[in-house]
Each structure stands twice: as structure tokens, then as C-alpha cells.
N, C-alpha and C positions, 0 to 999 in steps of 0.2 A: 664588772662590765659597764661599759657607757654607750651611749646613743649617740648617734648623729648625721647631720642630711650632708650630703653630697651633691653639689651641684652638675651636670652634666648637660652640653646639648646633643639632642636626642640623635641630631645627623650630626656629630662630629663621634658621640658614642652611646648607645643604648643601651636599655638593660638587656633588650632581645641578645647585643653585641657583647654585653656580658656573659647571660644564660649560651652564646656557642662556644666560648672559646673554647680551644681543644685541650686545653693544659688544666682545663676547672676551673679557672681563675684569670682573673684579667688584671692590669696594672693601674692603679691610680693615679699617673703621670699628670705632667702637665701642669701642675700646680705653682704660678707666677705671684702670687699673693703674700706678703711675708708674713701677715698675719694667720690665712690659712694655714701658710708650711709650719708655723709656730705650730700651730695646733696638731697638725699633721704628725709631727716630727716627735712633740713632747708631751703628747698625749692619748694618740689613737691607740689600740692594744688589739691584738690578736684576742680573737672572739667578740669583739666588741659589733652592733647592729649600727646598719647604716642605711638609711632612708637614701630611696634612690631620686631623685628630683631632677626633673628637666628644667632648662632653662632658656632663655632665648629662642622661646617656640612660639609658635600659635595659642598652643594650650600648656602655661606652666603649671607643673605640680607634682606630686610624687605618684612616681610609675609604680612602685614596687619596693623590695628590701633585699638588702645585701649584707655581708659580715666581711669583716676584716679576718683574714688569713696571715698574713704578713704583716710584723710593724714595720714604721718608718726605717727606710734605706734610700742612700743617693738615689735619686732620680737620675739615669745613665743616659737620659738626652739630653742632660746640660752640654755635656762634654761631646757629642755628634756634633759638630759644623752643620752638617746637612740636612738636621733637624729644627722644625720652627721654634721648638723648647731650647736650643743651645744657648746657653750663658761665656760668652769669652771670659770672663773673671773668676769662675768656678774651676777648683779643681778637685783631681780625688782627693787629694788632701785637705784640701777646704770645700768642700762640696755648698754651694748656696740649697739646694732645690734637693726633696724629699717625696717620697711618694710610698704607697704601702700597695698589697695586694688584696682584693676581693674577689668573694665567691655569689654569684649568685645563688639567693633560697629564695624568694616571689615575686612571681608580676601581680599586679592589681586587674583586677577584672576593667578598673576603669582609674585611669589620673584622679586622684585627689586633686581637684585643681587649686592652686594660690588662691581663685577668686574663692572658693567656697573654706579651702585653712580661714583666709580673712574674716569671714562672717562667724567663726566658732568665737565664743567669747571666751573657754576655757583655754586657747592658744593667743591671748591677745599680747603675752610677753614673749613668747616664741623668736629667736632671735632671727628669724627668717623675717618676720613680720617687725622686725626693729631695725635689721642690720642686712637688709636684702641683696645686696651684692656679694657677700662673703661666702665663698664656693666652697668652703667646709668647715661646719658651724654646726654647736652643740644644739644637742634636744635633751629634755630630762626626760625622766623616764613614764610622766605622768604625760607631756604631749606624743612622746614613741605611742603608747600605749591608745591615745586618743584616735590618733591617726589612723592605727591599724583597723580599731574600730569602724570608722568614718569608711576606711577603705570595704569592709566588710558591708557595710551597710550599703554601697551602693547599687 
């Protein structure tokens, strides 16, 4: 099993938006980044925990945790026109864009916010806090485990 954060904004998708959908899981679309989708694509796993992180908010930081249900498969908005995710050079055959499914398992009583991950010195390699724009990025298992704490603690 491996760790890792998820970026999301909170009004484009929530974890609330997670915890309803009606199918138990929601889809991880949307992922423009080739480095994410690498990672995405050739490394997430079925069962694997995933820190749920707002971004582009008022207040960044992890809401909550989520698990992967679903490994990597085409992301089926490449291929919609009418979607903002459409790639014209994508095809089923060569699909560019990957995406996996998750289930919601916690909200946080309160965001872990980026400002207060920043001030922990045992997350000061954390690739969030080195490489902050990358929308789906490893955590080991000794900052997963920090965080939940931190999340506990508040």
C-alpha cells in the first residue's frame, strides 16, 4: 500500500462531494499534468490512502482521507468535445489522460492547513512543501501517519 495527497478545489470538488456520490465512489478525472498522470497511471493501486487537500482556497490543506478503489484507466473526458478535460490528439488507442476512482473514509473535524503542515519540521521534505503545485504527489508513510495525527489533535 502507498500514500498520497490529492489535490482538489474544494468548489470545483469536495470531499463532502465525494462522501454523496451515489455509486460510493467518485472519479478522479481531470488530471492535465504529465507528471501527475505518470504517477497516476504507473503507480497508484487499488487500496492505496489518499490525503484529500484543497487547493486554490481561502484555506489550503487537507480536509480529510480517501482510498483508491480503482487503478489507473483512460480518463473518458479526453475523448468528449464538450468537456473542458477534452484532448483532440487523444485516442482510445492512445489515450494521453488517466484517472482512477476513490471512495470516501474521513473528513477532518478541521483542514490541516498548508500554513500549520509548513511549521511541522518532521514534514519539512514532504513533497507538497518542495514541489507545491503537483496535483497528485507522494507522502511516505511516516508523514500519512503525522498528519492524521495533527488532524486528531485539533
Amino acid at each position: 500500500m502507498n500514500y498520497w495527497l490529492f489535490k482538489s478545489e474544494p468548489d470545483e470538488y469536495s470531499l463532502d462531494d465525494l462522501a454523496n456520490e451515489k455509486q460510493g465512489f467518485g472519479v478522479w478525472d481531470g488530471i492535465r499534468n504529465y507528471q501527475a498522470r505518470n504517477i497516476l497511471r504507473d503507480q497508484v493501486s487499488v487500496n492505496d490512502k489518499v490525503l484529500f487537500y484543497y487547493s486554490s482556497c481561502k484555506i489550503p490543506g487537507v480536509a480529510g482521507i480517501a482510498q483508491v478503489v480503482k487503478s489507473a484507466y483512460p480518463d473518458p473526458a479526453q475523448f468528449d468535445p464538450s468537456s473542458k478535460y477534452y484532448d483532440s490528439k487523444a485516442t482510445p488507442e492512445k489515450p494521453r489522460w488517466f484517472c482512477v476512482d476513490v471512495k470516501f473514509v474521513k473528513k477532518f473535524d478541521q483542514v490541516v492547513t498548508l500554513k500549520s503542515l509548513k511549521m511541522q519540521q518532521p514534514l519539512s521534505e514532504m513533497t507538497l512543501l518542495k514541489q507545491g503545485r503537483l496535483s497528485v504527489q507522494p507522502v511516505t508513510e511516516s508523514e500519512w501517519h503525522y498528519i492524521v495525527t495533527l488532524a486528531k489533535a485539533q
